[in-house]
PAKOL-190599 format. One record per residue (C-alpha): residue number from 1; chain; x, y, z. Coordinates in steps of 0.25 Angstrom, whole numbers. Each point is the difference from the previous one (the first is absolute). Layout:
BEGIN
+-----+--------+-------+-------+-------+
: num : cadena :    px :    py :    pz :
+-----+--------+-------+-------+-------+
: NUM :      A :     X :     Y :     Z :
...
+-----+--------+-------+-------+-------+
END
This chain:
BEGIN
+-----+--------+-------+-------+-------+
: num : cadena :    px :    py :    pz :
+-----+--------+-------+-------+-------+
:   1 :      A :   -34 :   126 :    34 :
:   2 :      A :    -4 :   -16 :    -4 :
:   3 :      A :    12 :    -8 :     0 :
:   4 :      A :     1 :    -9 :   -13 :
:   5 :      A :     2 :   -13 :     4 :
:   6 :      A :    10 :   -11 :    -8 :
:   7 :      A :    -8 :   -13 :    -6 :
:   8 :      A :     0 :   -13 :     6 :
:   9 :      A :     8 :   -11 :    -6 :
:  10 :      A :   -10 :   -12 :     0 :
:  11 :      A :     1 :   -12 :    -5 :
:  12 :      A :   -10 :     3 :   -12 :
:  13 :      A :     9 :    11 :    -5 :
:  14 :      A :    11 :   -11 :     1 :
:  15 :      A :    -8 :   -10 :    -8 :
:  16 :      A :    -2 :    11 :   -10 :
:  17 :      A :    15 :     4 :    -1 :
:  18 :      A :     3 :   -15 :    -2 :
:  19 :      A :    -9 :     0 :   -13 :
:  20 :      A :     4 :    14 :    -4 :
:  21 :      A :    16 :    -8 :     0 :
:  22 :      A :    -4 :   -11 :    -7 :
:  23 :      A :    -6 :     8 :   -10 :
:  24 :      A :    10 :     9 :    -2 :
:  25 :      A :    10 :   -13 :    -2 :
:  26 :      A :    -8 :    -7 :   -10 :
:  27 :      A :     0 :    14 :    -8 :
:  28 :      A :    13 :     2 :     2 :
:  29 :      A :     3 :   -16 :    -6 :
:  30 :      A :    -9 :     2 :   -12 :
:  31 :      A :     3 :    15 :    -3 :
:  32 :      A :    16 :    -8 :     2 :
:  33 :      A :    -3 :   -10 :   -11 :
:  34 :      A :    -7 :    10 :    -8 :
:  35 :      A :    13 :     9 :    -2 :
:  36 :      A :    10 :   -10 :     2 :
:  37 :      A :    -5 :   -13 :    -2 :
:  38 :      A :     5 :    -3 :    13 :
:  39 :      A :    -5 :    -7 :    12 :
:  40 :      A :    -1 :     8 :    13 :
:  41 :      A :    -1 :   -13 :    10 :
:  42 :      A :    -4 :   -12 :    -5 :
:  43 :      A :    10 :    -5 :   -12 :
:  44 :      A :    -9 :    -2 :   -13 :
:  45 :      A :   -14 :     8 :     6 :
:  46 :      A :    -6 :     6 :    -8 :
:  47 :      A :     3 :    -8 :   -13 :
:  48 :      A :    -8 :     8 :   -10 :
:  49 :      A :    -3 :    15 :    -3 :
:  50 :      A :   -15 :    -4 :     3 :
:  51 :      A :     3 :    -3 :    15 :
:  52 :      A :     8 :    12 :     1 :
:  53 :      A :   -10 :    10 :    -3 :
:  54 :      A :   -10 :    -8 :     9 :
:  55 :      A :     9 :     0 :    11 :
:  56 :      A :     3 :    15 :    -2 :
:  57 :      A :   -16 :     3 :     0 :
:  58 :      A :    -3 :    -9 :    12 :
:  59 :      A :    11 :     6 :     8 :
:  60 :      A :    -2 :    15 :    -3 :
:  61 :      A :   -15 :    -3 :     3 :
:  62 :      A :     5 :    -7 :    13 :
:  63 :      A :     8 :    11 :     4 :
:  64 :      A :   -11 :    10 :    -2 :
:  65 :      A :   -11 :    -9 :     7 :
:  66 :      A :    10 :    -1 :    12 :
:  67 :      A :     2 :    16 :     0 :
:  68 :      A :   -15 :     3 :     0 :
:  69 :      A :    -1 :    -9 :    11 :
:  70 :      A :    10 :     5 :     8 :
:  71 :      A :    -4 :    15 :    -3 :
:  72 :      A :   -16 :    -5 :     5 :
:  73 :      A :     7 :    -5 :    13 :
:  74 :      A :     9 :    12 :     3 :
:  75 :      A :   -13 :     9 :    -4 :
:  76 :      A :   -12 :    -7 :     7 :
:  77 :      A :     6 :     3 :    14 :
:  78 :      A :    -9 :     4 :    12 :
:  79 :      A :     4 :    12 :     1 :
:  80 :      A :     1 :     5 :    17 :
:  81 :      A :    -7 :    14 :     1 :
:  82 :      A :     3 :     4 :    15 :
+-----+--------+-------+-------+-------+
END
């Protein structure tokens, strides 16, 4: 029976993670303005419906960039047969 081993946290993955947050905040702040018109951090960003929608897109792209990332990391282990 082969024992499934947990991954390692390295400090790639943690580089990863980092963007993945920060892409999920700048969604959040121009999916926030979209809805609301309503700032989510910084008071008076965005300022224009155009700046919300591209920081929507750049975030959810972010986000998903960071995931893949992440999931090659996770995925492309050695993997010990003993």
């Amino acid at each position: 029976m082969q024992k499934i081993q947990r991954p390692q946290l390295t400090l790639k993955i943690l580089f990863y993670a980092a963007f993945d947050v920060a892409g999920m905040l700048a969604f959040a702040t121009g999916a926030l303005w979209l809805v609301r018109k309503q700032a989510l951090l910084v008071e008076g960003f965005p300022t224009s419906t155009a700046e919300a929608v591209i920081l929507t897109l750049a975030g959810l792209l972010l986000m998903l960039w960071a995931a893949a990332q992440i999931m090659r990391e996770l995925f492309i282990r050695p993997t010990n047969h003993v």
